[in-house]
C-alpha positions in Angstrom: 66.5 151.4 153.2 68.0 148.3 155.3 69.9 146.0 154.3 67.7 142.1 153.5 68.9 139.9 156.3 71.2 136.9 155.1 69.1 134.3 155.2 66.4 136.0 152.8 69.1 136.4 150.2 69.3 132.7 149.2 66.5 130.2 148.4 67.2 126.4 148.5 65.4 124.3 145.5 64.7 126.9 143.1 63.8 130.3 142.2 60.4 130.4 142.1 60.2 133.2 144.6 63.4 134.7 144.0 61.6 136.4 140.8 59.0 137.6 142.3 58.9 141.4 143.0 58.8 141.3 146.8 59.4 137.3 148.4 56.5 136.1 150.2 58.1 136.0 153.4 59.1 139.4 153.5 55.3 140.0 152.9 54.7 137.8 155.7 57.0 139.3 157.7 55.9 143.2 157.4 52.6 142.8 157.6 52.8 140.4 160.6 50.2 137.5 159.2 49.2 134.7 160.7 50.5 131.1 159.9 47.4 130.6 157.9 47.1 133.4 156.1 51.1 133.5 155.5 50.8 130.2 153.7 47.7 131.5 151.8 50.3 134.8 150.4 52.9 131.7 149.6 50.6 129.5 147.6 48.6 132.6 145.5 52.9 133.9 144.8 54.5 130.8 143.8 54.4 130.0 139.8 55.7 126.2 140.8 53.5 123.0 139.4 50.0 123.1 139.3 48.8 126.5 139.5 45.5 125.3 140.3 46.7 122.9 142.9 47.9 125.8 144.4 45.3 127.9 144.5 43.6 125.3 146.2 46.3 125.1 149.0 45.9 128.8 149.5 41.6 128.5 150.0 42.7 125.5 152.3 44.5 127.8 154.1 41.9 130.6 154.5 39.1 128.4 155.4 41.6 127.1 158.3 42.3 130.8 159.1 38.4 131.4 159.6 37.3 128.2 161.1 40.5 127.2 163.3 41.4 131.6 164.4 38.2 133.3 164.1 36.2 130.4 165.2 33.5 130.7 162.5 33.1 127.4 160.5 29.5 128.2 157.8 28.8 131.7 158.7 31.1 132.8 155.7 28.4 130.8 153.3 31.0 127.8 152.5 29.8 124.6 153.6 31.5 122.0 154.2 
């Protein structure tokens, strides 16, 4: 098992991800996601605020993945 890089071992403002079982960003990290989708794993992980403000954030973020990477804006049935 390696050792969790430095910088992955402290959080600044919080804990919020600290408790989770595995941190977003080493998620992120593994599975090499994009910026949009990485954000999407952050926002669906956190427990911080407004969980449905959240949530939100995260479909934000998928609906940029889809329109803005994969070029498809209505295909996926959501209009706009």
């Amino acid at each position: 098992m390696s050792r969790k890089p430095k910088t992955l071992k402290k959080q600044v403002a919080g804990n919020h991800y600290k408790k989770l079982g595995i941190e977003p960003i080493e998620y992120i990290l593994a599975n090499k996601l994009s910026y949009c989708c990485g954000n999407a794993v952050k926002y669906i992980s956190r427990d911080k605020g407004s969980r449905i403000d959240d949530l939100n954030k995260a479909i934000h973020y998928l609906e940029m993945e889809i329109e803005l990477v994969h070029k498809k804006g209505e295909k996926h049935g959501r209009k706009r």
